[in-house]
C-alpha positions, 0 to 999 in steps of 0.5 A: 367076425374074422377067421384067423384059425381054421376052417375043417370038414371032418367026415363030411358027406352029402347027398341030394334026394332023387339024385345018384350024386353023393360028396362022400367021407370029406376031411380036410382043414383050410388054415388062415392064410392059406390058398387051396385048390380044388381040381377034378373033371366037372361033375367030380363034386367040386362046386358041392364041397364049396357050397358046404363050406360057405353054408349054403348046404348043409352035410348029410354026414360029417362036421363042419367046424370054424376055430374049433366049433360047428359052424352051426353054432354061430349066427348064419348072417355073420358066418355068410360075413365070412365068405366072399364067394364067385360061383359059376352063374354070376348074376348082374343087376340091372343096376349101375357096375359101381352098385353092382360091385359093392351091392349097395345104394350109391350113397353108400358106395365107398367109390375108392375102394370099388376102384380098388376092387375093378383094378385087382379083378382087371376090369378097371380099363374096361369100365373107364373106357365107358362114357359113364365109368363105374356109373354105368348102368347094366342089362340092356333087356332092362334098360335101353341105354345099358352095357352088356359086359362079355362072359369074361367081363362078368366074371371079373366084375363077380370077382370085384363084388367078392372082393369088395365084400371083404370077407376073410375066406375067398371062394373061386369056383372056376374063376378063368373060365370064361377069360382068354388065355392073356386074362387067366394068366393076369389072373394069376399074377394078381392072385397074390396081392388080391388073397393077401390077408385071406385063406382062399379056396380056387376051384378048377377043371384045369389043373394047370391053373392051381400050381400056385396053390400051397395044398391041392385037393383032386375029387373024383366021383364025390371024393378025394383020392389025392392030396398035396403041393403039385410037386408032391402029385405030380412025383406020387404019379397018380391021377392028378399026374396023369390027368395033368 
């Protein structure tokens, strides 16, 4: 299953029982192809809007479409297929760096593309410096002779797992967040050549970090006041250009 047309939320809202949070009156479409970000300050509803759009949440109100039909009518399994998610709590597995990659058993590992994948998400020197490369083992609660990846290295490893899936819509919830200034900014330059072929959404508390978007959404309070190129806000002088 590919997406090569679009993706749209039309009207969407959601709200949580026992919760004053609501996602309100969301509409917009991501093309094929096409990277978009998402800003507002945390707790906007940013990291909501992107679980709705991977299906992990479904909306109270609204229609979530894929090429035309609700997302609802195609298999779950391959409309997950579609999403190669990094979310803000990166689980490791008490598993090798190369299993954990590509989320499988060793013998079923393609292990030039698990290069491929460390070498974009820029965790490739990293792991060829360890005495067991890729085969290294992680969690050292679980075993004593395990690697403990720092918070930036977990980060991109969760990358390199997204990648690896190799799904048509890239999902980026505060990638940078835990990297230091000179990783954000190889971030970024890799941006390009890792999304290429992919619609992606990159989602950020920091709006210097989404200037390389083609579309930018601002969310405050559950709901989108701004939209457009960051040359667009930045001259609509409105809260994206305040806050920037």
């Amino acid at each position: 299953m590919s997406m090569e047309n679009i993706l749209e939320l039309q009207h969407v809202s959601k709200t949580f029982p026992k919760s004053n949070f609501t996602l309100e009156d969301v509409t917009f479409s991501l093309p094929y192809g096409a990277i978009m970000g998402f800003v507002g300050e945390n707790g906007a509803g940013k990291t909501t809007l992107i679980k709705l759009m991977c299906g992990l949440y479904d909306p109270t109100e609204g229609k979530i479409l894929l090429n035309g039909k609700s997302v609802n009518s195609y298999n779950r399994d391959e409309y997950f297929s579609l999403f190669g998610a990094v979310f803000q709590d990166v689980s490791v597995l008490p598993v090798t760096i190369a299993e954990n990659v590509a989320g499988a058993e060793i013998d079923n590992i393609d292990m030039d593309r698990v290069h491929d994948c460390l070498k974009k998400a820029g965790l490739y020197d990293k792991v060829m410096s360890l005495p067991e490369k890729e085969n290294t083992r992680l969690v050292k609660s679980v075993f004593e002779n395990a690697t403990e990846l720092s918070g930036g290295q977990t980060q991109k490893l969760a990358l390199a797992r997204a990648l690896y899936k190799g799904g048509s819509v890239l999902l980026l919830d505060e990638p940078t967040a835990a990297l230091d200034p000179i990783a954000e900014q190889q971030m970024y330059l890799n941006y390009a050549d890792f999304s290429k072929g992919k619609s992606s959404v990159f989602i950020s508390h920091r709006l210097a970090s989404t200037r390389f978007c083609d579309r930018i959404i601002m969310i405050e309070n559950g709901a989108m006041i701004e939209e457009g190129t960051h040359s667009e806000l930045m001259k609509y002088g409105g809260k994206y250009a305040e806050l920037y």
